[in-house]
Structures are given as C-alpha cells and as structure tokens.
C-alpha positions as CSV (number, residue, x, y, z in Angstrom):
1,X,-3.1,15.3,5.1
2,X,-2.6,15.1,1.6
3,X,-5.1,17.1,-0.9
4,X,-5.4,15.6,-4.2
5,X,-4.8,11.8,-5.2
6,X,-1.3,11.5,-5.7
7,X,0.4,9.0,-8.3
8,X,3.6,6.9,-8.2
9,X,5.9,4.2,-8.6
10,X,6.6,0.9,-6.5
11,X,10.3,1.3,-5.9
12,X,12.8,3.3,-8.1
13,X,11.6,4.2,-11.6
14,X,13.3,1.7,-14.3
15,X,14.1,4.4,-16.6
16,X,16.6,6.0,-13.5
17,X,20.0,5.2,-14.6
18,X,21.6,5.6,-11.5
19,X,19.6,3.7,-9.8
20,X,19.4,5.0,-6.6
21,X,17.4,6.5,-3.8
22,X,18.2,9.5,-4.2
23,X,18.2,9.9,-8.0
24,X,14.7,7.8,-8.5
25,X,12.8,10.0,-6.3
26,X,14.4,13.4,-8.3
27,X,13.5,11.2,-11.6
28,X,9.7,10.4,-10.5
29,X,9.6,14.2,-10.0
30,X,11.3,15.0,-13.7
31,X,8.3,12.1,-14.9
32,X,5.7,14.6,-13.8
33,X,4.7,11.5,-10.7
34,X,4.2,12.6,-7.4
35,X,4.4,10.0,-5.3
36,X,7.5,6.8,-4.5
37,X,7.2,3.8,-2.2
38,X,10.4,2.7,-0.6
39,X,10.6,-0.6,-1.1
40,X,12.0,-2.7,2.2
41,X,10.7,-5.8,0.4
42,X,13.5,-7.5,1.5
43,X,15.7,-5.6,3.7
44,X,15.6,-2.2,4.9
45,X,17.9,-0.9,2.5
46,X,18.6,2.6,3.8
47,X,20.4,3.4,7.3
48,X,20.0,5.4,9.7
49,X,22.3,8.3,8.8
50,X,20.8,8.2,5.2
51,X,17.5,8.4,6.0
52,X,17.7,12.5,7.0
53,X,18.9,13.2,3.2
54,X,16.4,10.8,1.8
55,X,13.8,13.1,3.5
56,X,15.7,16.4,2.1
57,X,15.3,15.2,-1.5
58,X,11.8,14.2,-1.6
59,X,11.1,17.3,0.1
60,X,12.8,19.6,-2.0
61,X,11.4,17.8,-5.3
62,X,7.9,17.4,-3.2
63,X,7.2,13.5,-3.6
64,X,5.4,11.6,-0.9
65,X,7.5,8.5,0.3
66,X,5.7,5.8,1.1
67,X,6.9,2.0,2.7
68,X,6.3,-1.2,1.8
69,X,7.4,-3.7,4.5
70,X,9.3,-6.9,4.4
71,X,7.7,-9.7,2.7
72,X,9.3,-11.9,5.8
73,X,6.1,-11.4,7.9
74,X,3.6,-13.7,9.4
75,X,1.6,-12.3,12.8
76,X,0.1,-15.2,12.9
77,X,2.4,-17.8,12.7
78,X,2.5,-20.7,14.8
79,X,6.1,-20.0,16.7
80,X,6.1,-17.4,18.9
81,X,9.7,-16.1,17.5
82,X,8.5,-15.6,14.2
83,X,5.5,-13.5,15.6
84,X,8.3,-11.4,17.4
85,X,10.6,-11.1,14.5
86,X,7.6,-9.9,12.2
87,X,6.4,-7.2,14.4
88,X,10.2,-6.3,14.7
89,X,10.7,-5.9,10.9
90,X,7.3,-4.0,10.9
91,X,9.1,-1.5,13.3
92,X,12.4,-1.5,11.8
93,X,10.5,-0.8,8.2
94,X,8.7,2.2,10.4
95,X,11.2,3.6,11.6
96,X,13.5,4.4,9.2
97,X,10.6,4.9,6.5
98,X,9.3,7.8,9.3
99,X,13.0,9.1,9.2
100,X,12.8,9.8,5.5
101,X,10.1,11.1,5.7
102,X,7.1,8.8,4.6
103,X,4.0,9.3,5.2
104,X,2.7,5.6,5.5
105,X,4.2,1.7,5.4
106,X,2.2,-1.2,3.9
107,X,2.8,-4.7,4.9
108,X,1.1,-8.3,3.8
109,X,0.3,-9.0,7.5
110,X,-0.4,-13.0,8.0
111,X,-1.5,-16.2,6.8
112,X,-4.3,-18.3,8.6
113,X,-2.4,-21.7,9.1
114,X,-5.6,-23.0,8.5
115,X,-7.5,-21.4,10.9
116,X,-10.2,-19.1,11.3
117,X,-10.4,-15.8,10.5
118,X,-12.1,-14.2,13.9
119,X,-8.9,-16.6,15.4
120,X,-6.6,-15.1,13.0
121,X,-7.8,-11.7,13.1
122,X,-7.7,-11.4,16.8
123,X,-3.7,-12.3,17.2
124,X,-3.0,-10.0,14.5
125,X,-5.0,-7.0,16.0
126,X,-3.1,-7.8,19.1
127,X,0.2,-7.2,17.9
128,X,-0.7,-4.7,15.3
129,X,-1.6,-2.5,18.5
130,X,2.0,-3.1,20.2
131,X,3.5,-2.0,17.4
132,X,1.5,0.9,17.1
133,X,2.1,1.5,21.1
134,X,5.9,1.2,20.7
135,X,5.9,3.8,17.9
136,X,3.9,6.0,19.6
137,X,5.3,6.4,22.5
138,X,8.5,7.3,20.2
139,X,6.5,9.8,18.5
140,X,6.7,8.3,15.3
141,X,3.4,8.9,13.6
142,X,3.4,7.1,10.3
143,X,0.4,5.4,9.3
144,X,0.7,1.4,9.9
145,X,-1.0,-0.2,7.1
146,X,-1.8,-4.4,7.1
147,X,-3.2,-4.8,2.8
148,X,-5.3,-6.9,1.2
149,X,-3.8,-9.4,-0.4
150,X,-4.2,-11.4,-3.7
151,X,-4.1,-15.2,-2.3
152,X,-6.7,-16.8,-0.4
153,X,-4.0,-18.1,2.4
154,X,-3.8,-15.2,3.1
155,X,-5.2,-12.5,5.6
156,X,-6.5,-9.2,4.2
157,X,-9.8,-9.4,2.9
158,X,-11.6,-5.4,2.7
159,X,-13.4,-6.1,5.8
160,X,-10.4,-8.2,7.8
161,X,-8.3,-4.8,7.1
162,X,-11.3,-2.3,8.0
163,X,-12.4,-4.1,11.1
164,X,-8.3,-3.7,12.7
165,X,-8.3,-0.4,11.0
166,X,-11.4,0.7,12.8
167,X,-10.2,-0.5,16.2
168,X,-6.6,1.3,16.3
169,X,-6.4,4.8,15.4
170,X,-3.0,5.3,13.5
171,X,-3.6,1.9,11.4
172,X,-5.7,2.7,7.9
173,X,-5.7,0.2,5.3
174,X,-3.7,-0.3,2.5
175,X,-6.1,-1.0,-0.6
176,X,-4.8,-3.1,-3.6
177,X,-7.5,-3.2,-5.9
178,X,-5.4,-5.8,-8.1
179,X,-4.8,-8.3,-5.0
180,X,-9.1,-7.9,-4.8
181,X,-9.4,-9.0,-8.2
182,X,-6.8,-12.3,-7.7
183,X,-8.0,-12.8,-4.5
184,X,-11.7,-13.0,-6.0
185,X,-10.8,-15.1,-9.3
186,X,-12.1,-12.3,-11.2
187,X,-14.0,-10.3,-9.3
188,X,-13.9,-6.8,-7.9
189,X,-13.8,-5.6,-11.3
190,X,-16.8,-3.2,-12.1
191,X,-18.1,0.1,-11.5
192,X,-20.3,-1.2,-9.0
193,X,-17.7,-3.9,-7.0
194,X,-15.3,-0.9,-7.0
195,X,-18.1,1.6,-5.1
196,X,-18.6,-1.4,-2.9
197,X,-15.1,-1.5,-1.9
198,X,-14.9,2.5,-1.3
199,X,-18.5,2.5,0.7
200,X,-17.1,0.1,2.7
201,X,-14.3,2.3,3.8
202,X,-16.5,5.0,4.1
203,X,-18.8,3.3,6.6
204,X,-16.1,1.9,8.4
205,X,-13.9,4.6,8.0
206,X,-15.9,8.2,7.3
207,X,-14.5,10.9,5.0
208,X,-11.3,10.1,7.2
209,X,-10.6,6.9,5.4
210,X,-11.7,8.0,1.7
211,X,-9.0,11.3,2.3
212,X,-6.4,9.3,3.5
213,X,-6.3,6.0,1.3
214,X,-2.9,4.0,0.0
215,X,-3.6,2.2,-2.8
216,X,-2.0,-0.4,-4.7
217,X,-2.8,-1.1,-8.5
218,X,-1.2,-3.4,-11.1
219,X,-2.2,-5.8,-14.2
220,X,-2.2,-9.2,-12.6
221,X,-2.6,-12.7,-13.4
222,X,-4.7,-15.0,-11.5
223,X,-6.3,-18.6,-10.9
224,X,-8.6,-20.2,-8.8
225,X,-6.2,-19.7,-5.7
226,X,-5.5,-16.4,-6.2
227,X,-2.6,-14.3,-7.3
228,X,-0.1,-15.6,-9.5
229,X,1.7,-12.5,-10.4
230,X,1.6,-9.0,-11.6
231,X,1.2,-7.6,-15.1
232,X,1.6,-3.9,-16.4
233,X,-2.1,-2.8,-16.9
234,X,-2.5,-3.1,-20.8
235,X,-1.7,-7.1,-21.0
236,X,-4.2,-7.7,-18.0
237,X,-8.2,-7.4,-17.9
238,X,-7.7,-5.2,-14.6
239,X,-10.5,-2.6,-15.5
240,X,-8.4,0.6,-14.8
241,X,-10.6,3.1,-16.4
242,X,-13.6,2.1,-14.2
243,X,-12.0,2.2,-11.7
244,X,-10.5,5.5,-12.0
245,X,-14.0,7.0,-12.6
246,X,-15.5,5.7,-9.3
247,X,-12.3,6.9,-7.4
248,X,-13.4,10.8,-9.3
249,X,-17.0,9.6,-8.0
250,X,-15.9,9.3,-4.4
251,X,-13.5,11.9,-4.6
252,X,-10.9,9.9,-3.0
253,X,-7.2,11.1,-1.9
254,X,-4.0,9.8,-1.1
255,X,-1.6,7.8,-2.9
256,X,-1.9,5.3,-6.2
257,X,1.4,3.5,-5.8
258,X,1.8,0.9,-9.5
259,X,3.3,-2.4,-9.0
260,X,3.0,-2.9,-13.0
261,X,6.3,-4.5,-14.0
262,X,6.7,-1.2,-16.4
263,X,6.2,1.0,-13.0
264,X,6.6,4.4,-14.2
265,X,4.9,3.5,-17.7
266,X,1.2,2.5,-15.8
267,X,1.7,5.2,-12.7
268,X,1.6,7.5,-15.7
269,X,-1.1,5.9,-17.8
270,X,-3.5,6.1,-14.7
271,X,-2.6,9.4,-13.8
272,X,-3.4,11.4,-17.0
273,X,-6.3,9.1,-17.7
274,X,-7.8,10.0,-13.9
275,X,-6.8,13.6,-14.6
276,X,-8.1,14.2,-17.8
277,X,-11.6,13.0,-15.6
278,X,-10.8,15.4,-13.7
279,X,-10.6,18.1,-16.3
280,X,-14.4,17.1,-17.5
C-alpha cells in the first residue's frame, strides 16, 4: 500500500533527452517526482524480456509505475470480436505493466452505443470480472482500473466506476478530476463538488478506496459535449488549488499522474503546492 500521495508524469518526462524507459523513470526521480505511468496508449511498447529491467530501475530510483491501457477499447461494443480484443489488450496492458512492476493500469472502458447505462454497465462488469479471473488465477495482482471519462458517449461517470469497483475486489477506480469537469461542462470544480466526489469513494469504497486512489489531473478544454482536449493547468480554469486542499482534507493517498501537455512542469506545480499544505 502506498503511504503518502505520490506525484508524477503521464509517460516519459519531455525534458528526458534520451527518451526512453529507462532514462525517464531515473529522470522523474532526478525531478524530485515520484511516480510514472507507462503509457500503452497505443501499443504495449515494452516486451517481455524488458519488462524485468524496467522493474529494476524504478525500483532502485523508487518510482511507482503505473499503466495506462490502449485507447483501442470498447466493452461494450456491438461485435462480439471487438469485445474480445478489448478485454485482450486490457490483459496484454496488465501483464506486462505487472512485469515491470506497476502497481495499477487505467483504461477508458466503453461507450454506450446509445444505450443505457444499467445495460451498459452490466456487459462491462461482466468482462471486467473475466479479466480479473484470468489474472488472478496467474497471480498477477495489479489493480484493474475502468476511469472516468471526459465525453458524455462515454462510460465512466464517479458512480458507473464505484458501483463495478464495489462489486470486484481487485478493480478500484481510476479518478480524473479533469475528465469530471469536461464531462460536466464545467462542473466538478469547487471545494464542495470535489468533497462530493471523494465521499463518494469513501461510502462506496471505505478508507480502502481514499488510501488507494489513481488519479488523473490536467488543464482541459471543454464544450457542451464534453472533452475537447487537454491543457497544462495555468491556461485552464481547472481549479487545482481547491482541489489540492480537499485531497489534504481527506487525507487521500496514492498516485497524482498529470496529463498537462507540459507533464513534468504541472506534476511539479501540484506537488509543491499540495506539500507546502502539508507543511501548514
């Protein structure tokens, strides 16, 4: 279980010349971050045979790994094959994210196809809990994490995510307060929308689920629809600064992954504003 909120980057850090695995997780470490989320966005993009020394270096510069799945997923899609290739790049994302080491993999997990959300809800639960069966039984224990989203196609509203989180017991949510804000046109933006949001998990949830959160958190830009797309924190009205005082409120822990396009620049701009909170 991890201790303290932890704080990092969506993918390599832009300022890592090198550019790779390896080097951007030593970089987010030299950054004073704590935290990195592989991202599989569109492919796995690390092997089998890699994945052992992937785990070695984040180890040894001690930086949580987390996973964001492929983008190529709909469990609710109306052909069966696409259903079955979904929950098979869920596992392939698992898999190899659990062989370096991660300690939990995000994915956007459906669409409604214009139906409803009890409907929708139910097919994804479904195969959400063969996945989780399949890994299990390999003794894979990463946490499986469907997240809110930011369009309103989409599936992953706070209490869609809690309710399948609630019924399977290694599937927690993945919280993107940014996608909340899109999704609402605006809202989920206040002290009191953000307490909402973290009560929720603690009913649903307990202590368990405020302890154990992975949270997403960018600038965004937004319409009536939704999500358009993402902006660093400083050109967006995303009210960071509330937010990070009713995460000190709750005393929340886990892992603040930025999708900002400046990754590393807002992962560091949340951190030392929630710590200096933290310092009184």
């Amino acid at each position: 279980m991890i201790s303290k909120l932890l704080f990092g980057t969506a993918g390599i850090p832009a300022s890592c010349i090198a550019g790779t695995t390896e080097k951007g997780i030593a970089h987010v470490r030299a950054l004073d971050l704590d935290a990195m989320e592989l991202e599989f966005v569109h492919s796995v993009n690390i092997s089998k045979e890699k994945a052992p020394t992937i785990k070695e270096i984040a180890e040894k510069n001690n930086v949580v790994l987390t996973c964001h799945g492929q983008y190529y997923i709909n469990l609710f899609s109306l052909e069966k094959e696409k259903i079955e290739a979904s929950k098979q790049r869920i596992l392939n994302a698992a898999r190899i994210a659990h062989a370096c080491g991660a300690w939990s993999v995000c994915f956007h997990a459906g669409f409604y196809m214009k139906q409803s959300s009890e409907i929708v809800a139910e097919s994804i639960a479904k195969s959400i809990k063969e996945i989780t069966t399949i890994l299990n039984n390999e003794g894979n224990t990463i946490f499986i994490r469907p997240e809110t989203t930011g369009k309103q196609t989409q599936f992953g509203t706070v209490d869609e995510i809690l309710n399948i989180s609630q019924e399977i017991e290694t599937v927690m949510p993945c919280v993107d307060f940014s996608h909340l804000h899109a999704r609402s046109n605006g809202k989920y933006n206040s002290a009191n929308e953000f307490r909402e949001v973290l009560t929720k998990v603690e009913t649903s949830l307990g202590k368990r689920g405020l302890h154990n959160m992975h949270i997403h958190l960018s600038g965004i830009n937004y319409g009536e629809k939704g999500e358009k797309n993402h902006l660093n924190l400083t050109d967006s009205d995303m009210n960071y600064k509330e937010l990070c005082k009713v995460w000190k409120e709750f005393n929340i822990k886990g892992v603040v992954i930025s999708e900002s396009p400046n990754i590393e620049g807002d992962a560091l701009l949340v951190k030392k504003y929630f710590e200096a909170l933290s310092c009184g």
